[in-house]
C-alpha positions in Angstrom: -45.6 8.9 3.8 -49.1 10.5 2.5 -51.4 7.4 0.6 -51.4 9.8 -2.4 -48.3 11.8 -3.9 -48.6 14.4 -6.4 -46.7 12.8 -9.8 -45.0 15.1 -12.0 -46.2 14.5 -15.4 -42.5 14.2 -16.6 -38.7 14.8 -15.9 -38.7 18.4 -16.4 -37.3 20.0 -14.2 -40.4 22.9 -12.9 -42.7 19.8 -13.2 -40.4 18.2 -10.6 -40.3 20.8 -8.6 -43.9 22.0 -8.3 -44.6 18.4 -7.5 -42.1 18.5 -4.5 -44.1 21.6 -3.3 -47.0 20.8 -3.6 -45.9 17.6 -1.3 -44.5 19.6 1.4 -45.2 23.1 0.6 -44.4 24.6 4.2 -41.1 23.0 4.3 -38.2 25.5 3.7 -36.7 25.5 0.2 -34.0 28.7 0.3 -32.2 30.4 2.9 -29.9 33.3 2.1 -27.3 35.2 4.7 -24.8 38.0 4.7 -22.3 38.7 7.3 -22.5 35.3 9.1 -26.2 36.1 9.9 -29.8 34.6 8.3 -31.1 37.4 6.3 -34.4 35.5 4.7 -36.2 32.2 4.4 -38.6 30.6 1.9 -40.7 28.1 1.9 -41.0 25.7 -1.6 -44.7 27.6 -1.7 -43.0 31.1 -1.5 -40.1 30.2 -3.8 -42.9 28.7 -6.1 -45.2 32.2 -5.6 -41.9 33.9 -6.6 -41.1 32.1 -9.6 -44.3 31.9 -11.0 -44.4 35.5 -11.2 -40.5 36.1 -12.7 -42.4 33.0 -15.1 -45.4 35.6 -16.0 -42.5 38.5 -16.5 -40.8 36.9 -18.5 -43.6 36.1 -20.5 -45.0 39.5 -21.0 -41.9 40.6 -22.1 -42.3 38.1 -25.4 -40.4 34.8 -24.0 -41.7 31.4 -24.6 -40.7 28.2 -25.0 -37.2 27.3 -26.3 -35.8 31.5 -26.1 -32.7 32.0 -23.8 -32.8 33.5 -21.1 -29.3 35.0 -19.2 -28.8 34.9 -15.4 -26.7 37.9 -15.0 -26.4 37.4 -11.3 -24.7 36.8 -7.9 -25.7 34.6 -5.1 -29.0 35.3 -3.8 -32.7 34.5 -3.7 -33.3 36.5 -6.7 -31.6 34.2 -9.1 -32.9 30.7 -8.0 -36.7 32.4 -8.4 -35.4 33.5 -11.7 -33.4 30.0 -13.5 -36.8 28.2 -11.9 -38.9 30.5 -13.0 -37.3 30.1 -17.1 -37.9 26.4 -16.2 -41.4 27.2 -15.6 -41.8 28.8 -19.0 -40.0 25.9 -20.8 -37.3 28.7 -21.8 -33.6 27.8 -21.6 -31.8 29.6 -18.7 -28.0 30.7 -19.9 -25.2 31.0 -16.8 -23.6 34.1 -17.5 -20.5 34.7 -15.7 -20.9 38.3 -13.6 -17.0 39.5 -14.5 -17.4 38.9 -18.2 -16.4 42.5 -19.9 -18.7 44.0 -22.2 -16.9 42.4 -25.2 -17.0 39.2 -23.1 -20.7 39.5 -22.8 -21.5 40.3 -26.1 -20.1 37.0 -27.5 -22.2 35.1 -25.0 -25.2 37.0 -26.4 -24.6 36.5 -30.0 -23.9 32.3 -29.2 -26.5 31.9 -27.6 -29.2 34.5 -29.2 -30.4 35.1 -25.7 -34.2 37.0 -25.9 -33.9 38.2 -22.0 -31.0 39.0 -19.5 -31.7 39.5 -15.7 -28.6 41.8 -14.7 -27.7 43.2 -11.1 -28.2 47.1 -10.8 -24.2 47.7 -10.8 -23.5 45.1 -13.9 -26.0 46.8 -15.5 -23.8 49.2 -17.6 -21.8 46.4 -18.9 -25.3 44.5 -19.9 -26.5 47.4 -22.0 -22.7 48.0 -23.4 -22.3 44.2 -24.3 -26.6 44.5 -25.9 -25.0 47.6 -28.1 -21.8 45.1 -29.5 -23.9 42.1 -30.1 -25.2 41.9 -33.6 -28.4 41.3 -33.0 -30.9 43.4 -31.6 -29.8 42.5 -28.4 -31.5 41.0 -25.2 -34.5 42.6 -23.2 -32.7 43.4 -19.7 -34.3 43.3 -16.5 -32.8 44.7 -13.4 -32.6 43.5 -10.0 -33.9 45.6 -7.4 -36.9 48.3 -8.2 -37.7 47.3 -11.6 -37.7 43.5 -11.4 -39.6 44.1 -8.2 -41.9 45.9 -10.2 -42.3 43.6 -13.1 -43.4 40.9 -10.4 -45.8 42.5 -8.5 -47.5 43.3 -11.6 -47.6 39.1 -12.7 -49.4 36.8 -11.4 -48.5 34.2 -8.6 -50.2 31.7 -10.2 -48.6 29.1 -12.3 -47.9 29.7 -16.2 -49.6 27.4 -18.9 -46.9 27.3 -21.4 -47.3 23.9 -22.8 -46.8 20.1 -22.2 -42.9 20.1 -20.6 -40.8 17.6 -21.5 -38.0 15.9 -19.8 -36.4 16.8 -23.6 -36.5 20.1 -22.5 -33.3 22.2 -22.8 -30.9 23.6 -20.0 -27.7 25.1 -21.6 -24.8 25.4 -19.7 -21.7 27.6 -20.9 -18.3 26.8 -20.1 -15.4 28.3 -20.3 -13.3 25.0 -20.5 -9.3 25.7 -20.7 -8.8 27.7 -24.1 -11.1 29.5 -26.8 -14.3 31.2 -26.0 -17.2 29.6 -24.0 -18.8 26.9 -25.3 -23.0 26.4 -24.6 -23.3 22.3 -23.5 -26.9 21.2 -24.2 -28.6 19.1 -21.8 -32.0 17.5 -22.0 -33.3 18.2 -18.8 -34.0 14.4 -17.6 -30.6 13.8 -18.6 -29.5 16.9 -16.0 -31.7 15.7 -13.3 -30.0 12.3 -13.6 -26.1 13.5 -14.0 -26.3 16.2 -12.0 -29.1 17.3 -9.7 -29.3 14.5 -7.6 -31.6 11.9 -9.7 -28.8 9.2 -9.3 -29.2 9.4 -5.4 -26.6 8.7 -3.0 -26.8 5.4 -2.1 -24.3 5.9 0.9 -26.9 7.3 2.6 -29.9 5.7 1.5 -31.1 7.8 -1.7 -32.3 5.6 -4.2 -31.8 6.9 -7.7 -35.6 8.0 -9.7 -36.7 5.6 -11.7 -39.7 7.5 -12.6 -40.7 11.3 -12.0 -42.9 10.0 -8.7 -39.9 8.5 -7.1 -38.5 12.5 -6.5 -41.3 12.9 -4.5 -41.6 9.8 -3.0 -38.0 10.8 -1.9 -38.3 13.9 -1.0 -41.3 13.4 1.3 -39.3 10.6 3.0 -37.4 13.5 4.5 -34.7 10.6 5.8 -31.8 12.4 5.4 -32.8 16.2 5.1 -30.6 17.9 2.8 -29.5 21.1 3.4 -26.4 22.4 1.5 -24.3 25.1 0.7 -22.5 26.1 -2.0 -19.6 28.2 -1.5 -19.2 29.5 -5.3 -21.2 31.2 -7.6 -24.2 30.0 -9.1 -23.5 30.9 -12.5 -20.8 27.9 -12.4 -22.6 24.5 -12.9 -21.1 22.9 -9.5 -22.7 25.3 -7.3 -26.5 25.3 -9.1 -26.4 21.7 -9.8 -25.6 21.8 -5.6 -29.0 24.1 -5.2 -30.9 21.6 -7.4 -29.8 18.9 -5.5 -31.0 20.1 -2.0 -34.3 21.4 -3.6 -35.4 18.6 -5.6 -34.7 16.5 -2.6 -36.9 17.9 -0.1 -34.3 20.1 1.1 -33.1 23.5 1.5 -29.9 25.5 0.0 -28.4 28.0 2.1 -26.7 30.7 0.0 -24.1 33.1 1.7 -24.6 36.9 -0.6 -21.8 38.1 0.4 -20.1 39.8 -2.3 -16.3 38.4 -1.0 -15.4 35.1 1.2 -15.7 35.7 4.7 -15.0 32.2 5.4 -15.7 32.9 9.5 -18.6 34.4 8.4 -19.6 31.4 6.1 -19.1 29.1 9.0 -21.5 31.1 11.1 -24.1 30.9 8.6 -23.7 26.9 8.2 -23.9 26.5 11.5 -27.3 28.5 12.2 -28.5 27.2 8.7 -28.1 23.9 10.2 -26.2 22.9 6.8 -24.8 19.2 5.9 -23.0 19.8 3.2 -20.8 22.6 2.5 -19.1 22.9 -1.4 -16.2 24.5 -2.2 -13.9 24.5 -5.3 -10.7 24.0 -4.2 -8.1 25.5 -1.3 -8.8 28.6 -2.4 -12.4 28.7 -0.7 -11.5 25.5 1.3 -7.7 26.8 2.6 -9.5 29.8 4.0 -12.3 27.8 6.3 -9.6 25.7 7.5 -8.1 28.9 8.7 -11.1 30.2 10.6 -11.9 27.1 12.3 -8.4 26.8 13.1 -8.3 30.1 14.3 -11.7 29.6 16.0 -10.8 26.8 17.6 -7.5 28.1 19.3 -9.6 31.0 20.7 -12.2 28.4 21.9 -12.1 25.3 21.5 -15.8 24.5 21.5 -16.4 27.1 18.9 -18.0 26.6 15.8 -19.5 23.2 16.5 -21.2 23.0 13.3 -23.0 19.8 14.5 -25.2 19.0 11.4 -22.2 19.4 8.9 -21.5 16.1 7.7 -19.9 16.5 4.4 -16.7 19.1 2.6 -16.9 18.4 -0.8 -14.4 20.3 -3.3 -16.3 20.3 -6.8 -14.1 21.5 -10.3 -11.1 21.9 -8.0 -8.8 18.9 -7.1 -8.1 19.7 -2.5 -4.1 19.6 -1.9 -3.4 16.3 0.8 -2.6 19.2 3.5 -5.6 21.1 2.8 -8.0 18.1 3.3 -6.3 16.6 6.2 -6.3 19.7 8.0 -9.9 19.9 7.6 -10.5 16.7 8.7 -8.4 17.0 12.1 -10.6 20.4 12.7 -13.7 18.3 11.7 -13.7 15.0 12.6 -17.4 14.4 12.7 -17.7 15.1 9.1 -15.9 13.6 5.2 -13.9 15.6 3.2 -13.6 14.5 -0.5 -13.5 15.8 -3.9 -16.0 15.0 -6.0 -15.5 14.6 -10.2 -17.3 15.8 -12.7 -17.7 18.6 -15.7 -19.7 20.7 -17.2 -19.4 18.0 -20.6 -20.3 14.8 -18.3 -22.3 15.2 -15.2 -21.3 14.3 -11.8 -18.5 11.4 -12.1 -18.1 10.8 -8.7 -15.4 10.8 -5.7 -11.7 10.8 -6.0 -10.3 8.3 -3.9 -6.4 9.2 -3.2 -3.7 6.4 -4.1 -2.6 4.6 -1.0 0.7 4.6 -3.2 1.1 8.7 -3.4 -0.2 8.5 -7.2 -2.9 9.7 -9.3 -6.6 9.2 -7.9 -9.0 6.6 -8.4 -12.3 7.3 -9.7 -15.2 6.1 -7.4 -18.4 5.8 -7.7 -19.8 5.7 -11.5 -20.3 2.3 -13.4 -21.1 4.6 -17.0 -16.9 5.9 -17.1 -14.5 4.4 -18.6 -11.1 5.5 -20.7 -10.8 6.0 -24.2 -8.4 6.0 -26.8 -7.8 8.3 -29.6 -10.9 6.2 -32.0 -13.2 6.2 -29.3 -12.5 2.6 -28.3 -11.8 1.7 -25.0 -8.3 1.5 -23.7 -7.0 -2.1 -22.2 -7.0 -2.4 -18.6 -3.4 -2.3 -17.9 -2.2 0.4 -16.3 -0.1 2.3 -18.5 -2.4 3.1 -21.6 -3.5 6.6 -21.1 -6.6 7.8 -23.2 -9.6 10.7 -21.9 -12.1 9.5 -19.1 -15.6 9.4 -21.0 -18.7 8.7 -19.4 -22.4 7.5 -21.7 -25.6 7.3 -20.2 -27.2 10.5 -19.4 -24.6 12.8 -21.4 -25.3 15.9 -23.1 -26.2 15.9 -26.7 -24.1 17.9 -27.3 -22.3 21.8 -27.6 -24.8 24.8 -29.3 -24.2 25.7 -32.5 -20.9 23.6 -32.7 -21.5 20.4 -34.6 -17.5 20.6 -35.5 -17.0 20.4 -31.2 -19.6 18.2 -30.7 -18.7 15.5 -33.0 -14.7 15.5 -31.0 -16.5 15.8 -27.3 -19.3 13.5 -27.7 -19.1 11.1 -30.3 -21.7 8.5 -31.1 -19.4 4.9 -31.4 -21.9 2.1 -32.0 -25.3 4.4 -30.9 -24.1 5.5 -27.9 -23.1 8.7 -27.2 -20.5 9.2 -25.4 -19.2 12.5 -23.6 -15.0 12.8 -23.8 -13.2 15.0 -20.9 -9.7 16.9 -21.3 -8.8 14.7 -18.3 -6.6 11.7 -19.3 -6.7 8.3 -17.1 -5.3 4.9 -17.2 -7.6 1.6 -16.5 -6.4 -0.7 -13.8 -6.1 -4.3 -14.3 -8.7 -4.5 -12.0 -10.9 -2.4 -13.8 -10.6 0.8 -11.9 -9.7 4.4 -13.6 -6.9 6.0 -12.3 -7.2 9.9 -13.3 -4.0 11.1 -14.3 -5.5 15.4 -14.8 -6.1 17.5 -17.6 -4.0 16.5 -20.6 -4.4 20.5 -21.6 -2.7 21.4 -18.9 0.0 18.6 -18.7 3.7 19.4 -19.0 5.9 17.1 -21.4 9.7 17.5 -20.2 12.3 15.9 -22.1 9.6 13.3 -23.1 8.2 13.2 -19.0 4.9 13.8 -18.4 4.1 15.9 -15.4 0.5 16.8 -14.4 0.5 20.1 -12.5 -2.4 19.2 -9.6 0.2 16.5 -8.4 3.0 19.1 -8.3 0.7 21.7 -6.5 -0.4 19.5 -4.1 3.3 19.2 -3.0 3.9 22.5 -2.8 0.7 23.7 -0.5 2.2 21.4 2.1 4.9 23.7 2.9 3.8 26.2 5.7 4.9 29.0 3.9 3.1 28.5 0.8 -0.7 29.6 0.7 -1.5 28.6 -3.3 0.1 27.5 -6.4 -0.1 27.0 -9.8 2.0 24.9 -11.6 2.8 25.5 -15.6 4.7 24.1 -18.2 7.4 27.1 -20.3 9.8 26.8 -22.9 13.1 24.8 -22.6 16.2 24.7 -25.0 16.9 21.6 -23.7 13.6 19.9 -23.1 11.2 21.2 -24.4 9.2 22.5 -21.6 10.7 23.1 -18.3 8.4 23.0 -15.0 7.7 26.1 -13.1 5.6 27.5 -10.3 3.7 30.8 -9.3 2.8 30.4 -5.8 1.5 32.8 -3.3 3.2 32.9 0.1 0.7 32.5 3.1 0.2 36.0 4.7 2.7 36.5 7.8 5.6 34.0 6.4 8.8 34.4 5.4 9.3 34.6 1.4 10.5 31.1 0.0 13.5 30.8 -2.0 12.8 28.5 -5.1 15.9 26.5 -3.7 13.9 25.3 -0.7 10.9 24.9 -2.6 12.3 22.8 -4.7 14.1 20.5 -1.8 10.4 20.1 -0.3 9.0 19.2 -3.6 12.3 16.7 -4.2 11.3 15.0 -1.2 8.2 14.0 -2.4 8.3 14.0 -5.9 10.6 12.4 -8.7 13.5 15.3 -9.8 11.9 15.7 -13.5 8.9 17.0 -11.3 10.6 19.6 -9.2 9.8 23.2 -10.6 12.9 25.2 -11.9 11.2 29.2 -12.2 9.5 30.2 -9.9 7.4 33.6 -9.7 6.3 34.8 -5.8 3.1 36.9 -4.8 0.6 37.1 -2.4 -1.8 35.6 -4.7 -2.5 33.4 -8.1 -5.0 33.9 -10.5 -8.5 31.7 -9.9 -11.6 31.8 -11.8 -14.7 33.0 -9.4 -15.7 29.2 -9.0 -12.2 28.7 -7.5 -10.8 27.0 -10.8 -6.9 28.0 -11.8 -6.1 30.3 -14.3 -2.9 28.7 -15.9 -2.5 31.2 -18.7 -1.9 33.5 -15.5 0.5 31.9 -14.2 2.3 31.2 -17.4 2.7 34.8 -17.7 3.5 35.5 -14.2 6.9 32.9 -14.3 7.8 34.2 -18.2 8.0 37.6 -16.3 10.0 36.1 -13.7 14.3 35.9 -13.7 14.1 31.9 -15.6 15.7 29.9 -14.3 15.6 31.3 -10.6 16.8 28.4 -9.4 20.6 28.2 -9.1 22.4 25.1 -10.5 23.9 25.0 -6.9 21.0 24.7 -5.6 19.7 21.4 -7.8 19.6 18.5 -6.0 22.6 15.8 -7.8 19.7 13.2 -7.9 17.6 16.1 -10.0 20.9 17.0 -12.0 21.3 12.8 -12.6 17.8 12.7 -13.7 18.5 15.6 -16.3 21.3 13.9 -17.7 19.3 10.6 -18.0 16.1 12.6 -19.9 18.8 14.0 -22.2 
């Protein structure tokens, strides 16, 4: 390690970063492919270079310190220079998600009285559409392509002077949650850095959390271990940036795939040539689909795809079904599949650890969570209490322009703030959470709680079932009755609900076992992967309810009705 680092002057997040560059400023800091192929590399000088001058664009355009700025953009080189480059300009970079409609977008301006959008050439029309709803005079909208190239070349490489940065600085990050419009979560930018882009470290593998802004670069210099990840999800969703700022901030390098669709044997190619470590997906439905290329790789020939650097899966927003994960870790034994916890409301939360009794999950990894109850107290440690996981610590302060949602989501009990999840949990008398889901999406029949991820997980063991989504509808008799949209795995026979509902039966108690059922070749996800139950909802209503014949109940199932009623 050199006798003198450079120290970043605070926690912000271009301070950190310049100071990692100019530590190791040939090391390579962004790699982007398409088609399974490398398509460019840059070093952190060249990313720096780059962002400095989307930094001076920005600027000449009229945006300083504290304006938003959108990210109107898919995966590629383009929009790291650009979210680093608002960082450098101590503006407030907005995530903007790329299949909002014009009326979509133009909500999102109006929130967030964003000053500046970066947009993609085809996205474009919808940009200037959703400038002409908003009710302000609308952002100032920079295309990718000729004229941001343009803008660029006419700023300077150098870096900006726009003022003493602050780990106080803002990054806002919108979320679409489970219901109403999206909602801005403020983040100081020291609190990011500590919750979600790696300032915690990883202890596991010998990353000691920062202290103080030197200790980034005194980590990322130490180069022991090299991270180079992956995201397999946009970049406008918080899992896959806070992913990017990970790797960077580290020392490392983020490999993005630009592909406008999954090509997951085409991912694979590029993680192996990219020399990735860590690939992150949201879910089976990017994960389900690489476990089908290696597979099918692998039965072709067996010493294909090695992918000898990979050393990590991780599934990020997106809970991975039991069959799903072990089938990735028979076709990759050299590296850990697990899902990792967090939201956009708490940071990173860490790893779910499955039940060795078939249950709920336990939450590893983070000393700041705990549950509680309705009055923000914490819930006693014996098993059966369910209240929301919360997290303190570095939390955000709270949501923009909401002081109504802020106060529910991240209530101050004591003088310390605290952020509240939709995802209920029980404490364990040993002091462990147990994390039951999302209480949102929960189903209440006949007085039984049933969490749909436990339900789906079931159901994406059977061979002929390629996804699900499991929902609650309205019951006479209970209330809420449970049903399932699944999409059948391309090549297989078409289910009947009756032997769906035997596999699930086998596994699961009878007040759990879906009774409608709606078949496709595909559910409803968000682009990061995440499930869209209003969808599915919709999808069984549509269906013939019930569609599964009384004959084909299980006794136990119709003794377990009787009981609930």
């Amino acid at each position: 390690m050199p006798d003198s680092l450079p120290v970043p002057p605070s926690f912000a997040i271009a301070d950190l970063y310049e100071a990692v560059c100019d530590a190791m400023p040939a090391a390579e800091a962004l790699v982007t492919g398409s088609g399974g192929e490398i398509v460019s590399r840059l070093t952190f000088a060249e990313l720096d270079e780059r962002a400095n001058r989307a930094a001076g664009a920005l600027a000449a355009l009229g945006v300083g310190a504290g304006d938003r700025v959108g990210l109107h953009l898919r995966n590629h080189a383009d929009h790291v220079e650009a979210m680093l480059g608002v960082f450098k300009l101590r503006a407030v970079p907005v995530n903007v998600n790329f299949r909002y409609t014009a009326e979509e977008l133009a909500y999102l301006l109006d929130d967030s009285g964003m000053v500046a959008l970066f947009t993609e050439p085809d996205l474009a029309p919808v940009a200037r559409a959703a400038a002409a709803l908003a009710s302000g005079p609308g952002p100032s909208i920079v295309e990718r392509g000729p004229e941001l190239e343009a803008l660029l070349a006419a700023a300077s490489g150098e870096r900006v002077a726009a003022g003493e940065r602050t780990g106080d600085d803002l990054y806002l990050l919108y979320t679409g949650g489970t219901t109403g419009r999206p909602k801005g979560v403020m983040w100081r930018q020291h609190d990011i850095y500590m919750a979600g882009f790696g300032g915690r470290g990883t202890p596991s593998r010998g990353i000691p959390s920062a202290v103080e802004p030197v200790d980034v670069v005194r980590r990322a210099v130490a180069g022991a271990p090299v991270l180079r990840r992956m995201p397999l999800c946009p970049l406008m969703h918080g899992a896959a940036a806070w992913i990017a700022w990970q790797s960077l901030l580290a020392g490392g390098a983020v490999v993005l795939d630009t592909d406008l669709h999954l090509d997951a044997a085409a991912a694979l190619r590029l993680a192996g040539s990219a020399e990735v470590d860590l690939i992150m997906v949201v879910g089976d439905a990017v994960a389900r689909p690489l476990a089908d290329a290696l597979a099918s790789a692998r039965a072709a020939d067996p010493a294909a795809l090695p992918l000898p650097t990979l050393q990590l899966v991780a599934s990020g927003g997106a809970v991975l079904s039991p069959a799903v994960k072990a089938e990735l870790r028979a076709l990759l034994p050299g590296a850990t599949v697990l899902d990792s916890f967090g939201s956009s409301e708490t940071g990173g939360q860490g790893r779910l650890a499955p039940a060795g009794d078939g249950g709920a999950p336990t939450l590893v990894g983070d000393d700041d969570s705990t549950v509680l109850d309705a009055s923000f107290r914490e819930v006693p440690a014996d098993g059966t209490t369910i209240g929301k996981l919360s997290r303190r610590g570095h939390v955000p302060l709270g949501y923009w322009g909401d002081a109504e949602k802020t106060a529910a989501t991240f209530p101050v009990v004591d003088g310390v703030r605290w952020a509240v999840s939709g995802d209920d949990a029980v404490r364990q008398a040993d002091g462990s959470i147990r994390v039951l889901g999302r209480g949102s999406a929960s189903i209440n029949t006949g007085g039984e709680k049933v969490f749909p991820e436990e339900v789906e997980g079931v159901l994406k063991a059977h061979p002929a079932v390629f996804d699900a989504l499991v929902v609650g509808v309205p019951d006479d008799r209970f209330g809420q009755r449970v049903a399932a949209a699944v999409a059948v795995r391309p090549g297989a026979a078409v289910p009947t609900g009756g032997e769906l509902a035997a596999h699930v039966r086998d596994h699961l108690a009878g007040y759990k076992v879906p009774r409608t059922w709606a078949f496709g070749d595909h559910v409803a996800r968000s682009a990061s992967g995440k499930p869209d139950y209003a969808w599915a909802r919709s999808a069984v209503l549509a269906a013939e309810a019930p569609t599964v014949a009384a004959t084909e109940i299980d006794p136990a199932d119709r003794a377990d009705d009787e009981t609930r009623s």
